[in-house]
N, C-alpha and C positions, 0 to 999 in steps of 0.2 A: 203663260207663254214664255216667260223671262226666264222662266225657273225650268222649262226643257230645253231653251237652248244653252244655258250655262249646264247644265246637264249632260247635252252632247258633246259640248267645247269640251269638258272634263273629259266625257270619254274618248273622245280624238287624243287629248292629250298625252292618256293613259296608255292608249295600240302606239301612240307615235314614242314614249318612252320605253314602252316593252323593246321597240323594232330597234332602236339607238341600242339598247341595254342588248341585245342580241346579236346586234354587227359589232358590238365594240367586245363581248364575247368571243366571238367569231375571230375576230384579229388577236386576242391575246391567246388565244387557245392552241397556236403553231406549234407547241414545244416540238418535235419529232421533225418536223413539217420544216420547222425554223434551220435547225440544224443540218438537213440535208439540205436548204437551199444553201447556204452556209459553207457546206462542203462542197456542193456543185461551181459556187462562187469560186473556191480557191481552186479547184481542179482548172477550171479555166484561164483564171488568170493567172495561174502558174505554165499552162499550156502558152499562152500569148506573152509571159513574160519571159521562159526561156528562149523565145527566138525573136523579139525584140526588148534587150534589155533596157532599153531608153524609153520605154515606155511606161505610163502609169493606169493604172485599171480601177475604177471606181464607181461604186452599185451609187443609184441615186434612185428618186422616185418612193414608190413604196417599198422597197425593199430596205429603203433607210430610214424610212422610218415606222416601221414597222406597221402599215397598216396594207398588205398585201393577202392577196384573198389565195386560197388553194392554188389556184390554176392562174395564177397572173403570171404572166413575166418578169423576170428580172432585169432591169436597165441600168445598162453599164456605160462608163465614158470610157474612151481609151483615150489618152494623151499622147500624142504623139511628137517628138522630133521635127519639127517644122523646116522640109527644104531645098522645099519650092517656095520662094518669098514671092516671085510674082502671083502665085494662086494656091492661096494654103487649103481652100475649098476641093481644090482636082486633088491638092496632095493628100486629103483627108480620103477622099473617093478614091483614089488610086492602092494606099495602104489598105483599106477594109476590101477591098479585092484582091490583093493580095492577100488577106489573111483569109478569106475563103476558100484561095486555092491550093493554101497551104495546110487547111482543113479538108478538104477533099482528096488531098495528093495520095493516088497510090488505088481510089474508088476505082472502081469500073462498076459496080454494079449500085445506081440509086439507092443513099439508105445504107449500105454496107458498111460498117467501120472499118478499116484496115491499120487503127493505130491512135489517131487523133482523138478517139472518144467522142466527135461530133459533127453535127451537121450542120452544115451551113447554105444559108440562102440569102443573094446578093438582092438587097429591095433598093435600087438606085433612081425610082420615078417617086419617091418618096419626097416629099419640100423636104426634110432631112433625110438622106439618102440613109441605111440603117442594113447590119447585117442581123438576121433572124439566123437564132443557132438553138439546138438543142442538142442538149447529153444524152445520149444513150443508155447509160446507164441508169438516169433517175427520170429520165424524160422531161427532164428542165428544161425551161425557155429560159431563153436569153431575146435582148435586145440591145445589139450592141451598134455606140455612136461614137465618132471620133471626133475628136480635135484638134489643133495645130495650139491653144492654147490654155492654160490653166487655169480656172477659176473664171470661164466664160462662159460656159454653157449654162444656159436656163433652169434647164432640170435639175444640178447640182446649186447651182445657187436658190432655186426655191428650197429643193430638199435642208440645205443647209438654214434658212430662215426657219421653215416649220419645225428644226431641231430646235434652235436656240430660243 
């Protein structure tokens, strides 16, 4: 009796190191994959950095550290210029609307690029308010979150933990 359940525990063991050894596969196996998220990263924040140059743009999550699955999203901070001191929360919400509308500027037809390379959609009932954007060209998601300060947010300070 002792000797078939050590028997199973073993082979539990064995399926659950195969499944580890095959998602940790899975995540180092992006080379192609890696680089065009990579590329899609700097097209954008090249895009958000020529028209506000005081801003900073920075991936966090799994894309920083590199355990991102095919189809996930890429989660960016944008740092923003803080200047509204009575409420840097509307002023976070107010800039990511604006950068929506200066991603859409020029659409009339849903979906249609007319320039900016991307689409954007304003997710403001969100406990963090967040714009969903993808590139047209590579069909990248994005997830992008703003701030009014540097080195506050959650998500780059965990990412930065799991790095170091």
């Amino acid at each position: 009796m002792a000797q078939n359940i050590d028997q199973r525990r073993a082979a539990v063991i064995q399926l659950l190191n195969s499944e580890i050894d095959a998602f940790y596969a899975s995540i180092h196996s992006h080379g192609a994959l890696a680089v065009q998220r990579e590329a899609s990263i700097a097209r954008l924040t090249s895009f958000i950095t020529s028209r506000h140059p005081h801003t900073r743009v920075e991936p966090f999550g799994s894309s920083l550290t590199s355990t991102f699955l095919r189809f996930s999203d890429i989660d960016l901070l944008v740092t923003v210029r803080h200047r509204r001191p009575d409420d840097p929360h509307a002023h976070s919400q107010a800039w990511l609307n604006s950068l929506r509308k200066e991603m859409s500027a020029g659409r009339s037809i849903p979906g249609y690029d007319t320039g900016s390379g991307f689409s954007a959609r304003w997710i403001k009932d969100a406990a963090v308010p967040y714009l969903k954007v993808t590139e047209y060209e590579s069909q990248v998601s994005f997830v992008i979150t703003c701030t009014t300060q540097h080195n506050c947010h959650q998500g780059l300070l965990n990412s930065q933990w799991i790095n170091e």
